[in-house]
N, CA, C and O atoms as a Maestro MAE file, in Angstrom:
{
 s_m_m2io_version
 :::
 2.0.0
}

f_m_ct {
 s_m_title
 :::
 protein
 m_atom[272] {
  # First column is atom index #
  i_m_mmod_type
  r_m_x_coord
  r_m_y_coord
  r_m_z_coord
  i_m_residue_number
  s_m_chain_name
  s_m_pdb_residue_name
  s_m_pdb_atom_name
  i_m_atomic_number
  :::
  1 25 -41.447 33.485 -46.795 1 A "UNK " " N  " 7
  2 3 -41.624 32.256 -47.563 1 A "UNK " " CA " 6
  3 2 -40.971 32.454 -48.941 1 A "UNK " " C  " 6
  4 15 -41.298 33.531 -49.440 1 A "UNK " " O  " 8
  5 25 -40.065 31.648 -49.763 2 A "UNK " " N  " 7
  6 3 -39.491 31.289 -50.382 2 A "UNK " " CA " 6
  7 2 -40.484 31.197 -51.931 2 A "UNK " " C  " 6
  8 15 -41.608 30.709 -51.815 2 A "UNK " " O  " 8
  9 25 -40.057 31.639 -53.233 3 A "UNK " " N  " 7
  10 3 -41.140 31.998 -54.237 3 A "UNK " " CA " 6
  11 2 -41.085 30.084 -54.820 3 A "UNK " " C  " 6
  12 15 -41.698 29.853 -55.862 3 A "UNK " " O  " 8
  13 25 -40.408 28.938 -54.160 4 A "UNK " " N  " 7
  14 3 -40.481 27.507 -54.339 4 A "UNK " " CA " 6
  15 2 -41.499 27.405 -53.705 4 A "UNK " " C  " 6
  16 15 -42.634 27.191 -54.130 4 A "UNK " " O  " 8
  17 25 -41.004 27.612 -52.220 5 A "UNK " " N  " 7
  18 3 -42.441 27.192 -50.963 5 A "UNK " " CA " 6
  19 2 -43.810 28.142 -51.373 5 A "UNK " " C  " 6
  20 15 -44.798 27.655 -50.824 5 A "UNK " " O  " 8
  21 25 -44.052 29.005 -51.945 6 A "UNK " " N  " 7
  22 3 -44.993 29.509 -52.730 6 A "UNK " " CA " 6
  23 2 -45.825 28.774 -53.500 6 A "UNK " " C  " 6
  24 15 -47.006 28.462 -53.347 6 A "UNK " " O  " 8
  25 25 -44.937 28.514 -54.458 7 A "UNK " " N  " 7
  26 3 -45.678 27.554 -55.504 7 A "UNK " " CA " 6
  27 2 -46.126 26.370 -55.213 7 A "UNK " " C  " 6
  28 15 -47.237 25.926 -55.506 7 A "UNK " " O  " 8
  29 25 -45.292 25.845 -54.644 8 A "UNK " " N  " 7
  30 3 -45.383 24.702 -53.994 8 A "UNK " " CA " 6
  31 2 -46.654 24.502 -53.502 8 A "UNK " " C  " 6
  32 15 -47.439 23.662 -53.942 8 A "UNK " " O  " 8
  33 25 -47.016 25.802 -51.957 9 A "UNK " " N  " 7
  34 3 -48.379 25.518 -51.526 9 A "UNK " " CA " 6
  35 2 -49.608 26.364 -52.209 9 A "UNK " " C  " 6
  36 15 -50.692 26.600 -51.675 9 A "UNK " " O  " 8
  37 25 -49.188 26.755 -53.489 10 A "UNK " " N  " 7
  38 3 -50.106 26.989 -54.304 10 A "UNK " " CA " 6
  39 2 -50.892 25.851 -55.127 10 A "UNK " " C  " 6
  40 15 -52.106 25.688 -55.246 10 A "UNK " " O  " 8
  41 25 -49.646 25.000 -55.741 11 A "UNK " " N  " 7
  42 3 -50.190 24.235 -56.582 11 A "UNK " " CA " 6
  43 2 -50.887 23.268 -55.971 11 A "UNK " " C  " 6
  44 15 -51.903 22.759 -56.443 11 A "UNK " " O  " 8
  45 25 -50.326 22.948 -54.800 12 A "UNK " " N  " 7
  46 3 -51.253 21.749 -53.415 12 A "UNK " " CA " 6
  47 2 -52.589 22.840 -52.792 12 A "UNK " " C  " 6
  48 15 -53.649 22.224 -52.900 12 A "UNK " " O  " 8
  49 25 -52.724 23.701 -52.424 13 A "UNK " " N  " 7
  50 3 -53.844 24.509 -52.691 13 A "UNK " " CA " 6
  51 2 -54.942 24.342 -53.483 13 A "UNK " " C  " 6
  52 15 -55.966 23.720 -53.198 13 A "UNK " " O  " 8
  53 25 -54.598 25.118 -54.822 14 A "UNK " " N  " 7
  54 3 -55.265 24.674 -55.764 14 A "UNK " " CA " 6
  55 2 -55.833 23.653 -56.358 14 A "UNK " " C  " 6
  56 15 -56.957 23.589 -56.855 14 A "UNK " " O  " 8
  57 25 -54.955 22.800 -56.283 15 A "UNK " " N  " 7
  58 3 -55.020 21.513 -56.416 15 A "UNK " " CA " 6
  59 2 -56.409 20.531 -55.645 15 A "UNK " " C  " 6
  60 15 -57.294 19.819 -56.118 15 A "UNK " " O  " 8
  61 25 -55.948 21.030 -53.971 16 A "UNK " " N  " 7
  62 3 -57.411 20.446 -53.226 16 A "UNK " " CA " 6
  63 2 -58.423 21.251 -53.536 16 A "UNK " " C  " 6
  64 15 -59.550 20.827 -53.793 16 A "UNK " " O  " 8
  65 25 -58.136 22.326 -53.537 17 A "UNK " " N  " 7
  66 3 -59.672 23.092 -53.817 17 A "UNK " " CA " 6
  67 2 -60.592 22.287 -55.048 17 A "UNK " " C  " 6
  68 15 -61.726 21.814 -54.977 17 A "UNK " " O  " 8
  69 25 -59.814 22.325 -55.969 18 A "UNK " " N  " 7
  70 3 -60.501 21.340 -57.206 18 A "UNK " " CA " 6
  71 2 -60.823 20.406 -57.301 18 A "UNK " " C  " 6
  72 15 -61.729 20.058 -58.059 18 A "UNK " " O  " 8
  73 25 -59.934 19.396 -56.268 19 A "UNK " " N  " 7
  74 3 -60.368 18.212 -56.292 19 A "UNK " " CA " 6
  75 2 -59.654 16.970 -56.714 19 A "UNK " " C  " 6
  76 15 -59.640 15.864 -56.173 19 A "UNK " " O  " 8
  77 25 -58.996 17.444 -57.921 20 A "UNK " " N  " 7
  78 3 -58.256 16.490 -58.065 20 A "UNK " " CA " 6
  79 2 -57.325 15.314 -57.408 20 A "UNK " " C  " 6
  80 15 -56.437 15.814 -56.717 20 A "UNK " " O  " 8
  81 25 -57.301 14.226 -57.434 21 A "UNK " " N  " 7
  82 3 -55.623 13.777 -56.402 21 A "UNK " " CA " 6
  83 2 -54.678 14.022 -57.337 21 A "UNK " " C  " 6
  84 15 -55.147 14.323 -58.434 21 A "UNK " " O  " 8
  85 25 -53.309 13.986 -57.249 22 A "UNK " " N  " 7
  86 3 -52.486 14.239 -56.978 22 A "UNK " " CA " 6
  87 2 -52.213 13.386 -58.582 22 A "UNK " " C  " 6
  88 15 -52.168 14.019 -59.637 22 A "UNK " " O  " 8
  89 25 -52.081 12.144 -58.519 23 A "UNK " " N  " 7
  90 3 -52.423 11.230 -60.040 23 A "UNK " " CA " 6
  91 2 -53.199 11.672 -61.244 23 A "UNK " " C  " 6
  92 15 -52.756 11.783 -62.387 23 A "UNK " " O  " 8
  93 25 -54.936 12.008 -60.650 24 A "UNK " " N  " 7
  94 3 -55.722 12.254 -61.553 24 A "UNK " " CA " 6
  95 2 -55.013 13.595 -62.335 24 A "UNK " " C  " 6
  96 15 -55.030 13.875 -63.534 24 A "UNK " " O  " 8
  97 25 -54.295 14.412 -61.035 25 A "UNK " " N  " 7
  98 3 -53.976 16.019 -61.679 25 A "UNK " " CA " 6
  99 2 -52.672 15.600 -62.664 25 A "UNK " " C  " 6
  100 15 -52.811 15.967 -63.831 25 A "UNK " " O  " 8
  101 25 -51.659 15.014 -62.410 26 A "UNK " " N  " 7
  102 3 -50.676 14.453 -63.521 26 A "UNK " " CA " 6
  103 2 -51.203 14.279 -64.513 26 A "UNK " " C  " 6
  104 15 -50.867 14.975 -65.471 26 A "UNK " " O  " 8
  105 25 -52.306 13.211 -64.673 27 A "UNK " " N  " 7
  106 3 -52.695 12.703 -65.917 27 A "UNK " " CA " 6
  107 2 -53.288 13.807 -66.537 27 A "UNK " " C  " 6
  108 15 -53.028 13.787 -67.740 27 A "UNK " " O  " 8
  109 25 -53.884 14.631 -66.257 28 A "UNK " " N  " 7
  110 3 -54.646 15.574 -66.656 28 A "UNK " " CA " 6
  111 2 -53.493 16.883 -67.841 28 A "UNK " " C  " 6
  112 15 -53.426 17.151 -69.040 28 A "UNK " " O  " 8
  113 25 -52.858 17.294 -66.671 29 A "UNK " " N  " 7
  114 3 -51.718 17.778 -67.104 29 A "UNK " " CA " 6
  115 2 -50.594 17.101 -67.914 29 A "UNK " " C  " 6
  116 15 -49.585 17.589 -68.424 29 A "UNK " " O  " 8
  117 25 -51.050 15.857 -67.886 30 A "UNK " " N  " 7
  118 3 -49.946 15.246 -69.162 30 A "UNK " " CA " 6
  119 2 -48.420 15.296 -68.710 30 A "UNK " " C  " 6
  120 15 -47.443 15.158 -69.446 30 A "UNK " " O  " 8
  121 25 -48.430 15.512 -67.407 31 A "UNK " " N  " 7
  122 3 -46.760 15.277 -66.444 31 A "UNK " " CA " 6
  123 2 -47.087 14.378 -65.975 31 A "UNK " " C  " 6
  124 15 -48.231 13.923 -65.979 31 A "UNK " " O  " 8
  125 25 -45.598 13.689 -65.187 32 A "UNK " " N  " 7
  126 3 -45.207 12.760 -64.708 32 A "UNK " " CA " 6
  127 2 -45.820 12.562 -63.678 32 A "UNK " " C  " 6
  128 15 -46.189 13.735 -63.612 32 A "UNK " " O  " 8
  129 25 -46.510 11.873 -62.321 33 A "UNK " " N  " 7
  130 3 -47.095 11.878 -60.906 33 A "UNK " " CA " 6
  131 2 -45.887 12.401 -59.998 33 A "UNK " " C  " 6
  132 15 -45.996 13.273 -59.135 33 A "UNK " " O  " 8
  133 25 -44.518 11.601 -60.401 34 A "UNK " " N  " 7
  134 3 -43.554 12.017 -59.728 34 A "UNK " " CA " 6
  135 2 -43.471 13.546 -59.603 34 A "UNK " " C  " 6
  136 15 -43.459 14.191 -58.555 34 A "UNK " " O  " 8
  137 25 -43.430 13.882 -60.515 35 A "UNK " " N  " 7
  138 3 -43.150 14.976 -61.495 35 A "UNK " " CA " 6
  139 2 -44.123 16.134 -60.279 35 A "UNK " " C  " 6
  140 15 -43.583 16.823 -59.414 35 A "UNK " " O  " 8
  141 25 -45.113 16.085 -60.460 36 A "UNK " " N  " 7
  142 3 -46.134 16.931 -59.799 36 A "UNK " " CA " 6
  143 2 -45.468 16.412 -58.505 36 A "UNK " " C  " 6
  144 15 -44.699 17.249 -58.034 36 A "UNK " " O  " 8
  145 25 -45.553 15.220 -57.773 37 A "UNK " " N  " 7
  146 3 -45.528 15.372 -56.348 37 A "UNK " " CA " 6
  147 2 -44.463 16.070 -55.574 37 A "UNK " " C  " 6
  148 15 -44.509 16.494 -54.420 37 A "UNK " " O  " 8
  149 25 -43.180 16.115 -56.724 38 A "UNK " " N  " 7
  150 3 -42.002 17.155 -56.246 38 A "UNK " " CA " 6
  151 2 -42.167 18.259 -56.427 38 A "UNK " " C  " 6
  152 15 -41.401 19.047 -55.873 38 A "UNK " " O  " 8
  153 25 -42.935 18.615 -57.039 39 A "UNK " " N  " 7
  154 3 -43.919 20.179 -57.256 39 A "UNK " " CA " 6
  155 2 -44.143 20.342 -56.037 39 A "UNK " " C  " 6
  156 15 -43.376 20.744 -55.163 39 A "UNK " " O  " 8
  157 25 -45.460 19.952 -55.954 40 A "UNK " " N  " 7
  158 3 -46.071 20.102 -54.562 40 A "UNK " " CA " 6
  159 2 -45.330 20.159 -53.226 40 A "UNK " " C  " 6
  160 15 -45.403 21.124 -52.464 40 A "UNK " " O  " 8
  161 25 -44.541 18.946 -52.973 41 A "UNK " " N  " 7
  162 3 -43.553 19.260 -51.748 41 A "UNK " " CA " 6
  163 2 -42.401 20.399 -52.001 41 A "UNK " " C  " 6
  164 15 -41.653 20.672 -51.063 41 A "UNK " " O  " 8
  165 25 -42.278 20.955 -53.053 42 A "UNK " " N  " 7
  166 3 -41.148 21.971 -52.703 42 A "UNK " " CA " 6
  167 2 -39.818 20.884 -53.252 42 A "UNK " " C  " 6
  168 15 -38.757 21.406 -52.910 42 A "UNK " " O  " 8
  169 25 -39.649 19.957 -53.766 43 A "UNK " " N  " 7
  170 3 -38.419 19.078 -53.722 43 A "UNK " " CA " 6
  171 2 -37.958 19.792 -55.249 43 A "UNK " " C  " 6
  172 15 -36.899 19.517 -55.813 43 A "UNK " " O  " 8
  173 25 -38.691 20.485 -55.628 44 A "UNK " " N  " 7
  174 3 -38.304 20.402 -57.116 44 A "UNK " " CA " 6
  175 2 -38.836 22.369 -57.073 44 A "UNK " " C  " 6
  176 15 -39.959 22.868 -57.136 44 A "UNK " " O  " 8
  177 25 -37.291 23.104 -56.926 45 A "UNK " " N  " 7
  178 3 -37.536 24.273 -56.623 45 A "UNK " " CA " 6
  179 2 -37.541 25.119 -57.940 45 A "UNK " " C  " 6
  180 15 -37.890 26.294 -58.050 45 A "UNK " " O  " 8
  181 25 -37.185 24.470 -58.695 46 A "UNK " " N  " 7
  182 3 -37.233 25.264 -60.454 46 A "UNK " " CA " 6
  183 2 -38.207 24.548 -61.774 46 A "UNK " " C  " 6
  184 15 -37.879 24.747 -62.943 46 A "UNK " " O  " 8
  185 25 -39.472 23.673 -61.398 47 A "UNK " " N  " 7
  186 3 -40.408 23.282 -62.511 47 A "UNK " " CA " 6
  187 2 -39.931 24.276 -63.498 47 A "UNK " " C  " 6
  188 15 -39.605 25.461 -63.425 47 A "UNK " " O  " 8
  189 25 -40.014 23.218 -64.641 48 A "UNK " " N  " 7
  190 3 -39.869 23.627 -65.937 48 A "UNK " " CA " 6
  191 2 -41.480 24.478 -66.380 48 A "UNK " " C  " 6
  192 15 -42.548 23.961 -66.054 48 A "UNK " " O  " 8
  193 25 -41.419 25.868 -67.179 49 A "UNK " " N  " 7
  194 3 -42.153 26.520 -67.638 49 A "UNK " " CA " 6
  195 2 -43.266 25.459 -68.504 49 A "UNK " " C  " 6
  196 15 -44.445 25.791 -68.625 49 A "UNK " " O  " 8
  197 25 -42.939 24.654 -68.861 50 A "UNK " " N  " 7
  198 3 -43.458 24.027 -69.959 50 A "UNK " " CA " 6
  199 2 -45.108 23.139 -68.832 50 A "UNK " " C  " 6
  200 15 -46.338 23.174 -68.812 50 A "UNK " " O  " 8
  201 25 -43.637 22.290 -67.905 51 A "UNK " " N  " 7
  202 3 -44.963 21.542 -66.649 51 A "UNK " " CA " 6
  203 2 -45.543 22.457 -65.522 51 A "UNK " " C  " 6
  204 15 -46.106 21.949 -64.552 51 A "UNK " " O  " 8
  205 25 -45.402 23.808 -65.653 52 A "UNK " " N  " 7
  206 3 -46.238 24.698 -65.094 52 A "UNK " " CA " 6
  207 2 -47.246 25.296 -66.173 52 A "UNK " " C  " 6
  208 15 -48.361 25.758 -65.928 52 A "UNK " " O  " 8
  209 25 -46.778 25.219 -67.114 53 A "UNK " " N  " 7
  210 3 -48.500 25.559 -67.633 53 A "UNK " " CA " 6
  211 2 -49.309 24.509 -68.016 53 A "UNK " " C  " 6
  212 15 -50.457 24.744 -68.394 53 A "UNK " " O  " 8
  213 25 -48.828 23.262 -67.969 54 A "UNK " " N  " 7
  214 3 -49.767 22.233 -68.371 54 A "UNK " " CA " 6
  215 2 -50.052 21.944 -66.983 54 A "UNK " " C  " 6
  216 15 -50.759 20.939 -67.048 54 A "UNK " " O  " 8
  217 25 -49.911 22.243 -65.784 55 A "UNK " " N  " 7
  218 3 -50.789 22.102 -64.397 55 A "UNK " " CA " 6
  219 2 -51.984 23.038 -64.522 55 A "UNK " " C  " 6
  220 15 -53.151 22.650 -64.468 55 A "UNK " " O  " 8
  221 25 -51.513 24.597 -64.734 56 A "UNK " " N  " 7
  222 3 -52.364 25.409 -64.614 56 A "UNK " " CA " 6
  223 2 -53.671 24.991 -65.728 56 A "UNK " " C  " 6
  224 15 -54.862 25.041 -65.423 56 A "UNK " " O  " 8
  225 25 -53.152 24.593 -67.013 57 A "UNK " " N  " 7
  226 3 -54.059 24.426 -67.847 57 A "UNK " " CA " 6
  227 2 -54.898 23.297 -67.582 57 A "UNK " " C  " 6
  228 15 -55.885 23.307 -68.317 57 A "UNK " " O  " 8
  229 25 -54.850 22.117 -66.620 58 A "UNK " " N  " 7
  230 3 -55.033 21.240 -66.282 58 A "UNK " " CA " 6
  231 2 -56.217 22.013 -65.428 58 A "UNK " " C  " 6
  232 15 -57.387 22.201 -65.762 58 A "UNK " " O  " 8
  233 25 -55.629 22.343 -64.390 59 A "UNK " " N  " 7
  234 3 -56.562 23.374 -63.402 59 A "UNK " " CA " 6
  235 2 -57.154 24.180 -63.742 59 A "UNK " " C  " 6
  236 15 -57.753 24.701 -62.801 59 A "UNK " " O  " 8
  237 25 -57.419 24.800 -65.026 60 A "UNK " " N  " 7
  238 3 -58.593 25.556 -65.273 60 A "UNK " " CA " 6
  239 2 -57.748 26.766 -64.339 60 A "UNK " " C  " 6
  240 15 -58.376 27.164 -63.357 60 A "UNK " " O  " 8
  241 25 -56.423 27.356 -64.564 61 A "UNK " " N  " 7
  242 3 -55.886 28.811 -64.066 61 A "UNK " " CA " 6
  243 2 -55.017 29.083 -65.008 61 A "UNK " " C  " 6
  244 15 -54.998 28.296 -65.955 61 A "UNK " " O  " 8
  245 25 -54.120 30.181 -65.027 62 A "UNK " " N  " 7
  246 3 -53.559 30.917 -65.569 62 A "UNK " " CA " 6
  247 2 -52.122 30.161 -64.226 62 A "UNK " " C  " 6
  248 15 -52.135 29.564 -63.149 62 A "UNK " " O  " 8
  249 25 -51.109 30.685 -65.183 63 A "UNK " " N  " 7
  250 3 -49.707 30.118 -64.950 63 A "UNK " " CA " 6
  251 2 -49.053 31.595 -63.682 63 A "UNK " " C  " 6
  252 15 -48.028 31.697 -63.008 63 A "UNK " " O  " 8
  253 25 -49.975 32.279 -63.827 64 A "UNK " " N  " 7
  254 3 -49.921 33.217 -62.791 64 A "UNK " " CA " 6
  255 2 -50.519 33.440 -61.353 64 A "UNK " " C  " 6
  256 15 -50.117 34.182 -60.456 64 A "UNK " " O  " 8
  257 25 -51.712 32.493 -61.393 65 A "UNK " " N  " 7
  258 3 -51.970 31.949 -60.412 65 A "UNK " " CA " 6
  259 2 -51.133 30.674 -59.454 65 A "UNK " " C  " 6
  260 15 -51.070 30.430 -58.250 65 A "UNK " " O  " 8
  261 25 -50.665 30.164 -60.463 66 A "UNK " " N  " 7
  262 3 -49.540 29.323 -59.430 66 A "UNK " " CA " 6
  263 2 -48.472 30.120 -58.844 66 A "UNK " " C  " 6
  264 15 -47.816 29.627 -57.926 66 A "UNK " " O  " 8
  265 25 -48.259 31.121 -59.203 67 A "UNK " " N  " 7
  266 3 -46.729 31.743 -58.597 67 A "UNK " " CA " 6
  267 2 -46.964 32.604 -58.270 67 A "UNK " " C  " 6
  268 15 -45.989 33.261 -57.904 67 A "UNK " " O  " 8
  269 25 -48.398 33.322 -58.122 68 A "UNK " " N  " 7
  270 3 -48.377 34.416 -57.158 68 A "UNK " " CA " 6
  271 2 -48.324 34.009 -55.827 68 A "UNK " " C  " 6
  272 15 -48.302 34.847 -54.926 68 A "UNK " " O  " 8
  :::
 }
 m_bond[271] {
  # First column is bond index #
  i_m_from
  i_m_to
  i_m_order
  :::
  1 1 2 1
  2 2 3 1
  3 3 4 2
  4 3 5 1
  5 5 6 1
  6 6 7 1
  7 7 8 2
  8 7 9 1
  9 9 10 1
  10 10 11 1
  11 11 12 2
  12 11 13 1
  13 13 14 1
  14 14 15 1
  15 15 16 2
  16 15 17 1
  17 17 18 1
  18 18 19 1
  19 19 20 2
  20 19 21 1
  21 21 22 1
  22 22 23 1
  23 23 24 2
  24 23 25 1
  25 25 26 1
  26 26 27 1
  27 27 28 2
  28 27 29 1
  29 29 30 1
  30 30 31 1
  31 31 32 2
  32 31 33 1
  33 33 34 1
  34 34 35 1
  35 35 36 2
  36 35 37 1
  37 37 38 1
  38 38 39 1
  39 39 40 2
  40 39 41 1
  41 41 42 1
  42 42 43 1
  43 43 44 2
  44 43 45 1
  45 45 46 1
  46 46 47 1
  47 47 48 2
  48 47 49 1
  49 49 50 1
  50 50 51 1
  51 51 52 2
  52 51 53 1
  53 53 54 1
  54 54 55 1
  55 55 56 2
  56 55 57 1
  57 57 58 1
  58 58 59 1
  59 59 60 2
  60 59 61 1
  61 61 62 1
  62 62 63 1
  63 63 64 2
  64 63 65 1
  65 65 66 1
  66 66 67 1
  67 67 68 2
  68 67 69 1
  69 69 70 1
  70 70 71 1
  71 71 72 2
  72 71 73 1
  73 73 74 1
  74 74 75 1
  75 75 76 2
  76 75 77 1
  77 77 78 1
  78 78 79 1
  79 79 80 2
  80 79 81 1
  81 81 82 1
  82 82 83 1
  83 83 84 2
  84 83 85 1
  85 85 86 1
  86 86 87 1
  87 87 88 2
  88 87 89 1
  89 89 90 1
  90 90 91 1
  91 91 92 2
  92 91 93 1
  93 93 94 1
  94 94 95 1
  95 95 96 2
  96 95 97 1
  97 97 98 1
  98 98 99 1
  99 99 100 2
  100 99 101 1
  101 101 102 1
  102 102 103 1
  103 103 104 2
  104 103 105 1
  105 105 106 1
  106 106 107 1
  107 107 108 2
  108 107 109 1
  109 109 110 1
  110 110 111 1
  111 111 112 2
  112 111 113 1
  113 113 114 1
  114 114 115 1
  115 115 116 2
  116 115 117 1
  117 117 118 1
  118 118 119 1
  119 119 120 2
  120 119 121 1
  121 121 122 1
  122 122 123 1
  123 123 124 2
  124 123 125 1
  125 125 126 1
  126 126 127 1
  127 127 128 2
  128 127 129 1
  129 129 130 1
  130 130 131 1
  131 131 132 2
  132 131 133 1
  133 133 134 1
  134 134 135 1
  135 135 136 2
  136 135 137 1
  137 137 138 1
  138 138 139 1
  139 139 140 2
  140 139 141 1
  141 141 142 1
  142 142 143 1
  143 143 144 2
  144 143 145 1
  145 145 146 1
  146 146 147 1
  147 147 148 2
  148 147 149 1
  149 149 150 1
  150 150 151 1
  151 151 152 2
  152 151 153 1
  153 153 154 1
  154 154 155 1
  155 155 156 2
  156 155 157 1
  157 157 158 1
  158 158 159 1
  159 159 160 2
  160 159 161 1
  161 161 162 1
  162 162 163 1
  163 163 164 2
  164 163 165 1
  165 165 166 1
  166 166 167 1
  167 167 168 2
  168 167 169 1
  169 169 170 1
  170 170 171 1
  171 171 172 2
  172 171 173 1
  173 173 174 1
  174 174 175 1
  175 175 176 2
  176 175 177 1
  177 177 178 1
  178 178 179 1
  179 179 180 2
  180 179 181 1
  181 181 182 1
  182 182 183 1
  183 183 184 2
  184 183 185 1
  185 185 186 1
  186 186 187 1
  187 187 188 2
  188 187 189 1
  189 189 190 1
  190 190 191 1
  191 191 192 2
  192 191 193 1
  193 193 194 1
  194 194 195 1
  195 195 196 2
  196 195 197 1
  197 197 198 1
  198 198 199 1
  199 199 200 2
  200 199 201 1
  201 201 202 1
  202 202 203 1
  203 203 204 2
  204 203 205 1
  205 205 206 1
  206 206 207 1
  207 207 208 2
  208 207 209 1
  209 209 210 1
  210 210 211 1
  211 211 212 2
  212 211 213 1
  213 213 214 1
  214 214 215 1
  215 215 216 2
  216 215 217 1
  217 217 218 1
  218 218 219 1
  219 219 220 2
  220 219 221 1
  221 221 222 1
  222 222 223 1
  223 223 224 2
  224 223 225 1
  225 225 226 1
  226 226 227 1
  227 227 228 2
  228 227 229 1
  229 229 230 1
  230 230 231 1
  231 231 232 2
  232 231 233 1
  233 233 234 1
  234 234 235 1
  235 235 236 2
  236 235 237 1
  237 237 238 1
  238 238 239 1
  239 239 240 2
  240 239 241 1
  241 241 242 1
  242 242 243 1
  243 243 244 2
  244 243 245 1
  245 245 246 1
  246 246 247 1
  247 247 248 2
  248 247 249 1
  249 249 250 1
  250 250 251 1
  251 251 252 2
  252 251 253 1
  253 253 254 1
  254 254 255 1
  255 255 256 2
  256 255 257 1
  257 257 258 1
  258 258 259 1
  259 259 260 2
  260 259 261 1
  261 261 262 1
  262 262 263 1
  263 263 264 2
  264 263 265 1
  265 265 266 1
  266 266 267 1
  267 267 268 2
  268 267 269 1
  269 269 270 1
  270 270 271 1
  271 271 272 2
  :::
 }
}
C-alpha cells in the first residue's frame, strides 16, 4: 500500500472512529469539504502540511497518526 493510500485510509479511519461526517470534520478543521473528501479518497496524493495538521488537530491526534 502506497504512503497516499495510507493516509488516505487513515484519515477515513479515524475519522469514523470519531464520528465526525466528512463536512462536520472540514468545518472543524477549518479546510475545504472538497478539500478533505480528496483526502480521504486518495485523489489528492500530496495534502498540504498545513491541512494535515488542522485535520489531526481537528481530531484530537498528532499529525503522525495520520501517516503512520
Amino acid at each position: 500500500m502506497s504512503a497516499s493510500q495510507n493516509l488516505s485510509n487513515n484519515i477515513k479511519r479515524l475519522r469514523e472512529a470519531k464520528g465526525p461526517s466528512q463536512e462536520k470534520l472540514a468545518r472543524l478543521a477549518d479546510v475545504a469539504n472538497n478539500t478533505l473528501i480528496k483526502m480521504e479518497s486518495g485523489e489528492n496524493k500530496s495534502p498540504t502540511l498545513e491541512a494535515l495538521k488542522k485535520v489531526a488537530k481537528a481530531l484530537d491526534i498528532s499529525v503522525d497518526d495520520l501517516i503512520k
